[in-house]
N, C-alpha and C positions, 0 to 999 in steps of 0.2 A: 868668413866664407862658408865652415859649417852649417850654420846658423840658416844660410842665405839658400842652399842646398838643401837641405833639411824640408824649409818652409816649401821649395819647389817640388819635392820628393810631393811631399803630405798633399800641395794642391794639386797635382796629376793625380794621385789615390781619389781626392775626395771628388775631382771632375768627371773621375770614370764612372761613377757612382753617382751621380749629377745631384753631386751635394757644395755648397756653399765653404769656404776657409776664410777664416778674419786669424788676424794678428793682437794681442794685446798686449797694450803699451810698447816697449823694443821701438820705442821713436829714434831709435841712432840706426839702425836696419832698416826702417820702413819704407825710405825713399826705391831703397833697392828691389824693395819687393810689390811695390803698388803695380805691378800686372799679373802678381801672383796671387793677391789675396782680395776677396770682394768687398769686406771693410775692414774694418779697425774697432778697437774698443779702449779704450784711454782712462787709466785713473790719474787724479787729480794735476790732471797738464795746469791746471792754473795755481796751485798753491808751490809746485814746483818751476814754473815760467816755463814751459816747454811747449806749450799748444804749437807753436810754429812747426815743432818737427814732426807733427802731423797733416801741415798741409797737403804736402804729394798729395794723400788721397781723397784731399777735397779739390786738388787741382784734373786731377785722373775721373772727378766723380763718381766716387765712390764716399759712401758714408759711414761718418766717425762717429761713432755714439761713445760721450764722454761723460763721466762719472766723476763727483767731486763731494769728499766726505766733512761737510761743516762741523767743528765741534758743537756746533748751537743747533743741530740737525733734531729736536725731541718736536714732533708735532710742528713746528714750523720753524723755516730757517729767518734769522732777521733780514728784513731787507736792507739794511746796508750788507751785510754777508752773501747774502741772493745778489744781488746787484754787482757786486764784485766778482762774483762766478761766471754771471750771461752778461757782463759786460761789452765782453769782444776788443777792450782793450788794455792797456796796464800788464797786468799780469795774465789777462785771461786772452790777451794779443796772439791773433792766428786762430781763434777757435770759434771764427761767425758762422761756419756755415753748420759748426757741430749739432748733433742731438745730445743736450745737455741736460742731466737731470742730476738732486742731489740725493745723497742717503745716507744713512745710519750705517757707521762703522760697523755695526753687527750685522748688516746685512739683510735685517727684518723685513716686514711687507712695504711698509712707509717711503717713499718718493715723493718729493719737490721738483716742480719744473720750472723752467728762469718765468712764466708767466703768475708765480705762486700759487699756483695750484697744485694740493696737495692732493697724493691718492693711498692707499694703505689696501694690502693685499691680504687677504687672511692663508696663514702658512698650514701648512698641512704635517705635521709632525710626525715618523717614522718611527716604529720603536728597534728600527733596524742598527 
């Protein structure tokens, strides 16, 4: 109930302010809150079998963009690995309507998308 409160707190702030709130990951809350939040952000729903408890807010219309980290993620992920991620079903059951891209556990410029195309972002480094 905190949790659920909280997140309602935060989206009446950020609406007054006519700013956007997403939710990441918390797919055991989500159901609860798909009129509070305008999307979602998901890591790895398919290597843990959970895409499902993100439909609410593909059923509310509202979009999940979903992140899944392949060990084989270096310059390209294999296609049986790719293929198992944008599958939409097996493990990655519940996740058709998602925005699914893969990437480097370290989080660098580098993304795969379920069509294998890859794009690499050049990072900007702080010496802050």
């Amino acid at each position: 109930a905190d949790t659920i409160n909280y997140m309602e707190f935060l989206s009446s702030e950020a609406m007054s302010r006519n700013m956007s709130i997403g939710l990441k990951n918390a797919g055991e809350v989500l159901s609860n809150l798909t009129s509070t939040v305008q999307f979602s952000v998901n890591e790895q729903c398919v290597q843990f079998s959970e895409c499902g408890k993100f439909a609410p807010m593909v059923q509310a219309g509202k979009p999940v963009f979903h992140i899944e980290y392949p060990k084989s993620a270096i310059g390209q992920v294999a296609s049986k690995v790719a293929s198992d991620f944008c599958s939409r079903s097996g493990d990655a059951d519940g996740s058709a309507s998602f925005s699914t891209v893969m990437k480097n556990m370290d989080l660098d410029g580098w993304v795969e998308f379920c069509d294998q195309v890859t794009a690499n972002t050049t990072l900007v480094v702080s010496d802050a």
